[in-house]
VEXFIKE-397188 format. One record per residue: residue in one letter; x, y, z of N, C-alpha, C in turn. Coordinates in Angstrom, 1 decimal, always signed. Layout:
BEGIN
{a {X Y Z} {X Y Z} {X Y Z}}
...
END
This chain:
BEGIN
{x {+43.1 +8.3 -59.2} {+42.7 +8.7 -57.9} {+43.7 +8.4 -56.8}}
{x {+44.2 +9.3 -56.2} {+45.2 +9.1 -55.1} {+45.0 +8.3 -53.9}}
{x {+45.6 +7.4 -53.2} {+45.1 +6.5 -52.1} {+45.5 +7.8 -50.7}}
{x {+44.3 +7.4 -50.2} {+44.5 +8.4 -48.8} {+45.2 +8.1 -47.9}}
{x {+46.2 +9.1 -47.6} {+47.4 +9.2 -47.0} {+47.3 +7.6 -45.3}}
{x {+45.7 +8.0 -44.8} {+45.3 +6.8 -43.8} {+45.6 +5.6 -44.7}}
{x {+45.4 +4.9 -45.6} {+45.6 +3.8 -46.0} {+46.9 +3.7 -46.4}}
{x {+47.7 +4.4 -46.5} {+49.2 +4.2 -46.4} {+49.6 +4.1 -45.2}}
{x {+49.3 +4.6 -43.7} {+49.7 +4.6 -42.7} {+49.3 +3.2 -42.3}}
{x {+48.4 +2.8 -42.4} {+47.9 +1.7 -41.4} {+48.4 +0.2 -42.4}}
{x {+49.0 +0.6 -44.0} {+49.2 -0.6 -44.5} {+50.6 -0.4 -44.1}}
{x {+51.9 +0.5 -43.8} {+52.7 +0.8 -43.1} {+52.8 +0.2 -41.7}}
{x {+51.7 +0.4 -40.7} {+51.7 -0.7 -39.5} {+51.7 -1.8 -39.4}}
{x {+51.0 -2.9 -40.4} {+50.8 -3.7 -40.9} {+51.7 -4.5 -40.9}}
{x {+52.6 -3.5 -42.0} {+53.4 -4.1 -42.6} {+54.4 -4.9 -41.4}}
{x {+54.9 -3.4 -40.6} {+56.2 -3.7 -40.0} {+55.6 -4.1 -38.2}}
{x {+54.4 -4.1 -38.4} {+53.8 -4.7 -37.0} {+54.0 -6.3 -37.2}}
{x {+53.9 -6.7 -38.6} {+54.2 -8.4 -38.3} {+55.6 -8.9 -38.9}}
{x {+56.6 -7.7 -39.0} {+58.0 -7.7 -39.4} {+58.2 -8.8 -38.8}}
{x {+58.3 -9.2 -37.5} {+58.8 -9.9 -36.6} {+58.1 -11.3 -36.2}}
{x {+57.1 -11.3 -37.0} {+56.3 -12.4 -36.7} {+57.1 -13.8 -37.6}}
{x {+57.9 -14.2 -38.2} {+59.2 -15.0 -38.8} {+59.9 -15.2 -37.4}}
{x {+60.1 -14.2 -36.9} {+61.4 -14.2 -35.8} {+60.9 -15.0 -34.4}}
{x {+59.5 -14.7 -34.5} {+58.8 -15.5 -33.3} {+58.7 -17.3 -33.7}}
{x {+58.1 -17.1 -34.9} {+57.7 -18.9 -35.1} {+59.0 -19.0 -35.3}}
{x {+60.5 -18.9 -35.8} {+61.4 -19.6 -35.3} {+62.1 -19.5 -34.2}}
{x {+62.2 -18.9 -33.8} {+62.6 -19.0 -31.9} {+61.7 -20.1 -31.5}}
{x {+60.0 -20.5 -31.5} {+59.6 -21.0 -31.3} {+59.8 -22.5 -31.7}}
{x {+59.9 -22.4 -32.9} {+59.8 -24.0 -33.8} {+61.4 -24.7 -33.2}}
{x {+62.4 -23.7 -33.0} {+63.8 -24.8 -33.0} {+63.5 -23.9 -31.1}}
{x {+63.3 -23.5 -31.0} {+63.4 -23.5 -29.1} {+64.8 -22.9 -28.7}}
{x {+65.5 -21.6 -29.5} {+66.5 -21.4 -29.1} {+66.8 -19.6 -29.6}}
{x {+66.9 -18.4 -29.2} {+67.0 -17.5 -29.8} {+68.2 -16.6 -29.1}}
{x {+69.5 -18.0 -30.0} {+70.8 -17.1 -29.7} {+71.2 -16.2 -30.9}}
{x {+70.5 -15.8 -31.6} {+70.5 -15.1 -32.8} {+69.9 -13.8 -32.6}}
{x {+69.5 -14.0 -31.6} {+68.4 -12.7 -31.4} {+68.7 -11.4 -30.0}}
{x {+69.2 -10.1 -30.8} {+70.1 -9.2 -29.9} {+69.4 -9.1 -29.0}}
{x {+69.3 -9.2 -27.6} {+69.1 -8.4 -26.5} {+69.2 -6.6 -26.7}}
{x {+69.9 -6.5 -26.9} {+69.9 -4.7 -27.3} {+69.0 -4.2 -28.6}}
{x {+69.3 -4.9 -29.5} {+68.3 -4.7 -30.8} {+66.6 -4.9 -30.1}}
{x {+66.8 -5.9 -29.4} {+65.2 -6.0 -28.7} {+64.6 -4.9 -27.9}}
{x {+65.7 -4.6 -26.9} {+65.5 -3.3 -25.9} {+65.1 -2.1 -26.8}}
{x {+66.4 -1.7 -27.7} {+65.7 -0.4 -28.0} {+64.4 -0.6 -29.3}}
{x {+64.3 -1.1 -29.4} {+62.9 -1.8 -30.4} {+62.0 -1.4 -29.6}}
{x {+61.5 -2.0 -28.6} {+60.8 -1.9 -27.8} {+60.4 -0.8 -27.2}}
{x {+61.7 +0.0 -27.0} {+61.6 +1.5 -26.2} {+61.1 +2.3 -27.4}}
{x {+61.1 +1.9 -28.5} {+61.0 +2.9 -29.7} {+59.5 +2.6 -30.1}}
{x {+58.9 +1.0 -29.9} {+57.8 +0.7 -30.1} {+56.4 +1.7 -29.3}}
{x {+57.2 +1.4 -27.5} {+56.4 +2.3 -26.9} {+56.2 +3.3 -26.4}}
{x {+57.1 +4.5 -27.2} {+56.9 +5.8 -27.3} {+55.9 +6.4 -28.5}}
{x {+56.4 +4.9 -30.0} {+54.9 +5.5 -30.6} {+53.9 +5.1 -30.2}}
{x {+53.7 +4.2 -29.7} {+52.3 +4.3 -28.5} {+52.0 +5.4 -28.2}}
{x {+52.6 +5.6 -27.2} {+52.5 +7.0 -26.5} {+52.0 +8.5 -27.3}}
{x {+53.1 +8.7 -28.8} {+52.7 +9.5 -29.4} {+51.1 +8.9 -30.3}}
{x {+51.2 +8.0 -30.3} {+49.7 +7.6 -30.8} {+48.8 +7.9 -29.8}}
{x {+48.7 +7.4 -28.8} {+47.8 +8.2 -27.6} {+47.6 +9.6 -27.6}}
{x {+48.8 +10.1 -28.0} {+48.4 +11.8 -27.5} {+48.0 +12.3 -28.6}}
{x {+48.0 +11.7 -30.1} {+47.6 +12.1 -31.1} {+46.2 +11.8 -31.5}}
{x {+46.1 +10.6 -30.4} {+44.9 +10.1 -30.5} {+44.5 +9.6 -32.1}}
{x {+45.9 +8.6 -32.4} {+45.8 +8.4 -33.9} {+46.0 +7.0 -33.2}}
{x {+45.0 +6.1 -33.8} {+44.1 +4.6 -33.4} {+45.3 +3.5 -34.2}}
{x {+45.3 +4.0 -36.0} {+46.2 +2.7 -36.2} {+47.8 +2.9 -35.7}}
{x {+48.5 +4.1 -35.3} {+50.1 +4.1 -34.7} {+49.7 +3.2 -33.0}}
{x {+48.4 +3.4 -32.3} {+48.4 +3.1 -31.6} {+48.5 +1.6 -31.3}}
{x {+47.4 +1.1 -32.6} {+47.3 -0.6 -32.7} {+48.2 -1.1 -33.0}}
{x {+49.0 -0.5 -34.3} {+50.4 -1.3 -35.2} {+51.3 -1.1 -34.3}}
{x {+51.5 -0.3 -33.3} {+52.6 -0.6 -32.4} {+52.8 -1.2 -31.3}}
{x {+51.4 -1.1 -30.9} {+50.9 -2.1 -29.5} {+51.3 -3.3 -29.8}}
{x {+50.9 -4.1 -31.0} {+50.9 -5.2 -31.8} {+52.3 -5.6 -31.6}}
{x {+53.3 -4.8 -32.3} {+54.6 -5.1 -32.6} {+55.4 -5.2 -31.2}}
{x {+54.7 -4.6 -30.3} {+55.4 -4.2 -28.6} {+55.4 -5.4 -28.4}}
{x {+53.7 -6.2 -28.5} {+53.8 -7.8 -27.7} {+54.4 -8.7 -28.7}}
{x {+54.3 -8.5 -30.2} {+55.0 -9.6 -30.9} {+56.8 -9.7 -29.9}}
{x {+57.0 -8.7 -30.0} {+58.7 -8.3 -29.5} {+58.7 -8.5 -28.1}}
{x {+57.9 -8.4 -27.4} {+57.8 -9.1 -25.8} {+57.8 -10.4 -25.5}}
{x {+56.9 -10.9 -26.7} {+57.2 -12.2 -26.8} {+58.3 -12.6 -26.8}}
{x {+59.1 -12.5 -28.0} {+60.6 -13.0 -28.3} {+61.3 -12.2 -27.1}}
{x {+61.6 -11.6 -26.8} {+62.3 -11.1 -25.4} {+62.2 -12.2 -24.4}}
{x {+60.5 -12.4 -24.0} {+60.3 -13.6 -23.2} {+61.4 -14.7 -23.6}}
{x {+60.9 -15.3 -24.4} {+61.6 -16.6 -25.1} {+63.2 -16.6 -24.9}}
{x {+63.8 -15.6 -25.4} {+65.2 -15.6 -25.1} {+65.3 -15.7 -24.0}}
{x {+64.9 -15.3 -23.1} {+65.0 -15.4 -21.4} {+64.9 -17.0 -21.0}}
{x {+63.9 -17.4 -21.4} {+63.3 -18.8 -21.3} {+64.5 -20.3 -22.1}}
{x {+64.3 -19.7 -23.1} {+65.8 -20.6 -24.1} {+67.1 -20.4 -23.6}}
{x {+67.1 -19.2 -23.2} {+69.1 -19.4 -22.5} {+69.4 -20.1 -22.3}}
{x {+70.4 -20.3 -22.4} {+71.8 -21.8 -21.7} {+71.3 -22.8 -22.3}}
{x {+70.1 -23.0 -22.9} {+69.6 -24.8 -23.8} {+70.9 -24.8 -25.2}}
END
C-alpha cells in the first residue's frame, strides 16, 4: 500500500523544520555563534518565508506550519548572533 503523498510532505517539514534545532542548543549551550553565516541565515529565512506565503495561497496547512516553525527556529539564531557578537 503506497503512503499518501501528505504524509511524505509533512514528514518532509518535520524533518527540515527541526534541521536547525542542533544549531540553536549550541549557540545556546557555548553562548557564541561565530560559526554561523549571516547570509546563509538571511537568505534561509527569505526562502523560509515565501513558502509561507506560497503555503498561504495554497492554503496548504503543513508548508505553512513546517515553515513558520523553521522561520522562528532561524530567528532565533539570527537573534543570538546579534546578542553574542564581539564575546
Amino acid at each position: 500500500m503506497p503512503i499518501p503523498i501528505s504524509y511524505i510532505g509533512i514528514a518532509a517539514g518535520i524533518f527540515t523544520g527541526t534541521s536547525m534545532i542542533p544549531q540553536l542548543v549550541k549557540t545556546v549551550k557555548e553562548k557564541n555563534a561565530d560559526g554561523v553565516s549571516a547570509a546563509m541565515l538571511a537568505v534561509l529565512m527569505i526562502g523560509l518565508a515565501l513558502w509561507v506565503w506560497y503555503g498561504i495561497e495554497k492554503e496548504d496547512w503543513p508548508i505553512i506550519i513546517t515553515n513558520a516553525f523553521s522561520f522562528v527556529i532561524n530567528l532565533a539564531i539570527a537573534i543570538l548572533r546579534l546578542v553574542y557578537r564581539g564575546r
